[in-house]
MDAnalysis code that builds the backbone (N, CA, C; Angstrom):
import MDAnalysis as mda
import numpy as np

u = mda.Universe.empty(252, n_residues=84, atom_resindex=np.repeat(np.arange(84), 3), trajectory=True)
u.add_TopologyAttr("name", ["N", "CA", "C"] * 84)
u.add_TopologyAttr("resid", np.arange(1, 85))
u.add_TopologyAttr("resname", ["UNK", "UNK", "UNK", "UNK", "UNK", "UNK", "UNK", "UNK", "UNK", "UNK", "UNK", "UNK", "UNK", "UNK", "UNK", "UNK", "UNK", "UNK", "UNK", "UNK", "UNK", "UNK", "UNK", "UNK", "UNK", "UNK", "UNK", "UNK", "UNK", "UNK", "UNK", "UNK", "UNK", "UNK", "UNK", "UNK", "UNK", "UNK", "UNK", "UNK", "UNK", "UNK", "UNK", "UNK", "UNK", "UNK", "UNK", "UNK", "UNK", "UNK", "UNK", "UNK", "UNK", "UNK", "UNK", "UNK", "UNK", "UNK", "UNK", "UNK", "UNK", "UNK", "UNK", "UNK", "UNK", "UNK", "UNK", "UNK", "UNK", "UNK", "UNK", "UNK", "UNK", "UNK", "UNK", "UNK", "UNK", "UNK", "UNK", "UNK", "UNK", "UNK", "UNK", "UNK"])
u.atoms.positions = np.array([
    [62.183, 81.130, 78.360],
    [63.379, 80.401, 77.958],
    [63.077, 79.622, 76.682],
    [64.166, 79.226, 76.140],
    [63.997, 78.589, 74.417],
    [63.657, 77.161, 74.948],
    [63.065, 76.949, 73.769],
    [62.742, 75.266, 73.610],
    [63.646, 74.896, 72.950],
    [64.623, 73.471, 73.592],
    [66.244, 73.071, 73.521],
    [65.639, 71.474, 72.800],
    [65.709, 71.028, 71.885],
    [66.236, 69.338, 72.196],
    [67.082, 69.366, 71.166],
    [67.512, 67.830, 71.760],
    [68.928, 67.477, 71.100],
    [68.520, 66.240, 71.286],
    [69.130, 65.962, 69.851],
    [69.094, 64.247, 69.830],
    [70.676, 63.525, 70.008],
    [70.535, 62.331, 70.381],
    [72.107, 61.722, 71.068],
    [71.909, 60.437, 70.998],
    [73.276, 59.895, 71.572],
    [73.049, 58.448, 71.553],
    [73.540, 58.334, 72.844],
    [73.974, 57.157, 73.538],
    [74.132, 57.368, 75.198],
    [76.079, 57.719, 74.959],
    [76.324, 56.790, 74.109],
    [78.188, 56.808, 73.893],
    [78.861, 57.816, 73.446],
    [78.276, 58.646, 72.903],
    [78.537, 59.947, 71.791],
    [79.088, 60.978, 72.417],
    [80.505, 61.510, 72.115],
    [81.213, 62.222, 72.963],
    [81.141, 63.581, 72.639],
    [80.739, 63.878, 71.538],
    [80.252, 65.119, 70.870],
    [78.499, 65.314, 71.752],
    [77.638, 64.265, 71.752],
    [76.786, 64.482, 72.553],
    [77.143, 65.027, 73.854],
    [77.683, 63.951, 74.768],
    [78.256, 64.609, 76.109],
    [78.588, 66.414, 76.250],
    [79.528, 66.560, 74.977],
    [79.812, 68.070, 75.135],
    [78.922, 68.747, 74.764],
    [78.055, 68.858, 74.202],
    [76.849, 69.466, 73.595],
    [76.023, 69.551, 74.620],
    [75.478, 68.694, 75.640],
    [75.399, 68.694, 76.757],
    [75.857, 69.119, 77.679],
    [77.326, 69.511, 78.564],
    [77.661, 70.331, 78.902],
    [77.667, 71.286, 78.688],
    [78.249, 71.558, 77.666],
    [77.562, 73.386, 77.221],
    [76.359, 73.638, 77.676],
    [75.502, 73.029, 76.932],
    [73.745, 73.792, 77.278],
    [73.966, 73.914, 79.074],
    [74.648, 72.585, 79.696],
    [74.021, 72.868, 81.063],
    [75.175, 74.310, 81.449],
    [76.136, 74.152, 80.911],
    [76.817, 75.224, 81.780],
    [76.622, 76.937, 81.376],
    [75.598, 76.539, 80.519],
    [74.607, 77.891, 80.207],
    [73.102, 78.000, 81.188],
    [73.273, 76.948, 81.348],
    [72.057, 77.064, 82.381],
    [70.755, 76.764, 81.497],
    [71.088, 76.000, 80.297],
    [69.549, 75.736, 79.277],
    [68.924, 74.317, 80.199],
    [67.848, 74.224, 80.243],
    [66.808, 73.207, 79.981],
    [66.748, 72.577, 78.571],
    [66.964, 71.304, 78.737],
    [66.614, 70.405, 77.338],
    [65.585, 69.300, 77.667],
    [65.729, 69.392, 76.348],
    [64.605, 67.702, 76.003],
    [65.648, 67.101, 75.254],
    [66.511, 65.654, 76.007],
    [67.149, 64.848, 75.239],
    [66.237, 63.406, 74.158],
    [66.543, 63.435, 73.167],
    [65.899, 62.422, 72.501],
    [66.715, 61.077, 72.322],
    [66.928, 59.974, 72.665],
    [67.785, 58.975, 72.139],
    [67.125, 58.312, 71.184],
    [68.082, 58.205, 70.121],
    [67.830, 58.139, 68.874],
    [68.709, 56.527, 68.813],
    [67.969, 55.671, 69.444],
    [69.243, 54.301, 69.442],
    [67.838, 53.340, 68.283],
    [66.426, 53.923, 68.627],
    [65.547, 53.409, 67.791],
    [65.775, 53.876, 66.320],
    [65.736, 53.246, 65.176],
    [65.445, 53.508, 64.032],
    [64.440, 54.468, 63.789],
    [63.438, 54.074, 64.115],
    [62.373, 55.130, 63.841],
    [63.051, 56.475, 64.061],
    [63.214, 56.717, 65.390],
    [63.785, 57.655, 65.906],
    [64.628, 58.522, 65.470],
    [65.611, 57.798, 64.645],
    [66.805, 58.314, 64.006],
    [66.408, 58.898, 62.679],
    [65.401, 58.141, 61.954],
    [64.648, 58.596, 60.594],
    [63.967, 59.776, 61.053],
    [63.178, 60.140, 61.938],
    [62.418, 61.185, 62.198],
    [63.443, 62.479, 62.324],
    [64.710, 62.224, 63.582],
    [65.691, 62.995, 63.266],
    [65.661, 63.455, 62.044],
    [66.965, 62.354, 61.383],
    [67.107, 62.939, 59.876],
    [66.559, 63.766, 59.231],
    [64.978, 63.541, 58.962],
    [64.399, 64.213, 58.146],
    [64.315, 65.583, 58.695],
    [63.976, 65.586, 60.023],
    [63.864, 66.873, 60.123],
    [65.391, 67.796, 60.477],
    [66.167, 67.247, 60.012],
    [67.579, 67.654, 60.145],
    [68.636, 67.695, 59.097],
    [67.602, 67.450, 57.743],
    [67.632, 68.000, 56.557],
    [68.997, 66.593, 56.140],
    [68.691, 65.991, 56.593],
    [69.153, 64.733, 55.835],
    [70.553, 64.352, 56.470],
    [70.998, 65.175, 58.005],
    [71.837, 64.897, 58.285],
    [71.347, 63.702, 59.783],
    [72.518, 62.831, 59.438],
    [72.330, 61.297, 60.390],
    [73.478, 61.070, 62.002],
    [74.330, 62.425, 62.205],
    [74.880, 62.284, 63.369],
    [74.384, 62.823, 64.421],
    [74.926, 62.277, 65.201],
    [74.501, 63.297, 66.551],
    [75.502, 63.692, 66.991],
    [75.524, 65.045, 67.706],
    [73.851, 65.303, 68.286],
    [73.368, 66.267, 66.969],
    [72.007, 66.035, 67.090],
    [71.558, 67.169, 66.154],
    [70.748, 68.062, 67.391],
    [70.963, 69.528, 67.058],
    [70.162, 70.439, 68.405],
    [69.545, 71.267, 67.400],
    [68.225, 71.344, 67.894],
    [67.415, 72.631, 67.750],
    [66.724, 73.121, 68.824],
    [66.654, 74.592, 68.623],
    [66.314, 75.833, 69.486],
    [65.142, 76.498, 68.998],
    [64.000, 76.429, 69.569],
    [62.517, 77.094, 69.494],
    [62.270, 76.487, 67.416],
    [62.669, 75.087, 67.624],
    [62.408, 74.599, 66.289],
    [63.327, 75.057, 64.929],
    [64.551, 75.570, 65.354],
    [65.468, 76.074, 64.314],
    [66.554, 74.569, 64.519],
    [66.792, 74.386, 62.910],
    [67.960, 73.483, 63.040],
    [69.733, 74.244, 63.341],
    [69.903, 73.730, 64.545],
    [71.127, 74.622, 65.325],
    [72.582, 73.403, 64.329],
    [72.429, 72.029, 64.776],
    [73.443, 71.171, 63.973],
    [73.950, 70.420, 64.843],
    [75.348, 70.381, 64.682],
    [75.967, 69.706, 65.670],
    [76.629, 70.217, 66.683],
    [77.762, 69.478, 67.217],
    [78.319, 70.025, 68.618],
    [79.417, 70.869, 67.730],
    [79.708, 70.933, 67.091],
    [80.482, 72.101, 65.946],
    [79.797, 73.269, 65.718],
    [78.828, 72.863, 65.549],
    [78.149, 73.760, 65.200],
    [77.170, 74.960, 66.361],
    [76.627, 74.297, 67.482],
    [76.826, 75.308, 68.739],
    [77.570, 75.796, 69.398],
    [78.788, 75.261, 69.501],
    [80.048, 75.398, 69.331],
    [80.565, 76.863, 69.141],
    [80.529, 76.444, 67.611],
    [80.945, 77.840, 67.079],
    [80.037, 79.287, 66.957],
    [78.925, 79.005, 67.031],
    [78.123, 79.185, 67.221],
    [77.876, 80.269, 68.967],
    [78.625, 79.581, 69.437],
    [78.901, 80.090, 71.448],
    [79.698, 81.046, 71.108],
    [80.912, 80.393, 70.222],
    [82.127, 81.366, 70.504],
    [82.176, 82.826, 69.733],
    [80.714, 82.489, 68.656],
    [80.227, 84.126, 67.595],
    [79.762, 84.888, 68.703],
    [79.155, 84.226, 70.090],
    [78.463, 85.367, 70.874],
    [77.185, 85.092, 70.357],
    [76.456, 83.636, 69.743],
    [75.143, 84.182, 68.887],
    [74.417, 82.818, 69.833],
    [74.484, 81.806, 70.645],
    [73.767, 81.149, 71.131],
    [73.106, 81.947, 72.788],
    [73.903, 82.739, 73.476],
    [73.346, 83.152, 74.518],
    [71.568, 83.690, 74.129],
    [71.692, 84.812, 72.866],
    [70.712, 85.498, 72.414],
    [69.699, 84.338, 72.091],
    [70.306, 83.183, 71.591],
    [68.513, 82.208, 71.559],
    [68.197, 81.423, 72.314],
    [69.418, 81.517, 73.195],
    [68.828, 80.641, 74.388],
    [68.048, 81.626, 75.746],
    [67.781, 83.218, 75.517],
    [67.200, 84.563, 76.252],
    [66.039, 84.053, 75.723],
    [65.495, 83.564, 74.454],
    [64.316, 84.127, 74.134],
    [63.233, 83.342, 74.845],
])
């Protein structure tokens, strides 16, 4: 199975759904809360300079936001990286 995390904040309603999805795919995650600064800088950077959440990556690929797995579900193209 893929290696899932997602970073969030606890209030974030785009988090929440981003979260449902994965679970109602049946993924395993690693949630990160990003309410620390540090935390949120480390995000960022590795999320190419973007500062919302959620940010998700899959076996270390930047996936984006809840728009972006999202749409992403509905291409038919997240089942295939969440098999690997």
């Amino acid at each position: 199975m893929a290696k899932i995390e997602i970073y969030t904040t606890p209030t974030c309603p785009y988090c929440h759904a981003a979260k449902s999805l994965l679970n109602e795919k049946g993924a395993e995650f690693d949630e990160i809360t990003v309410l620390d600064p540090s935390l949120r800088e480390a995000m960022t950077q590795r999320a190419n300079g973007r500062r919302t959440v959620p940010q998700i990556f899959i076996d270390d690929a930047h996936i984006g936001g809840y728009d972006d797995i999202a749409a992403l579900d509905r291409r038919g193209g997240l089942d295939p990286l969440l098999a690997q």
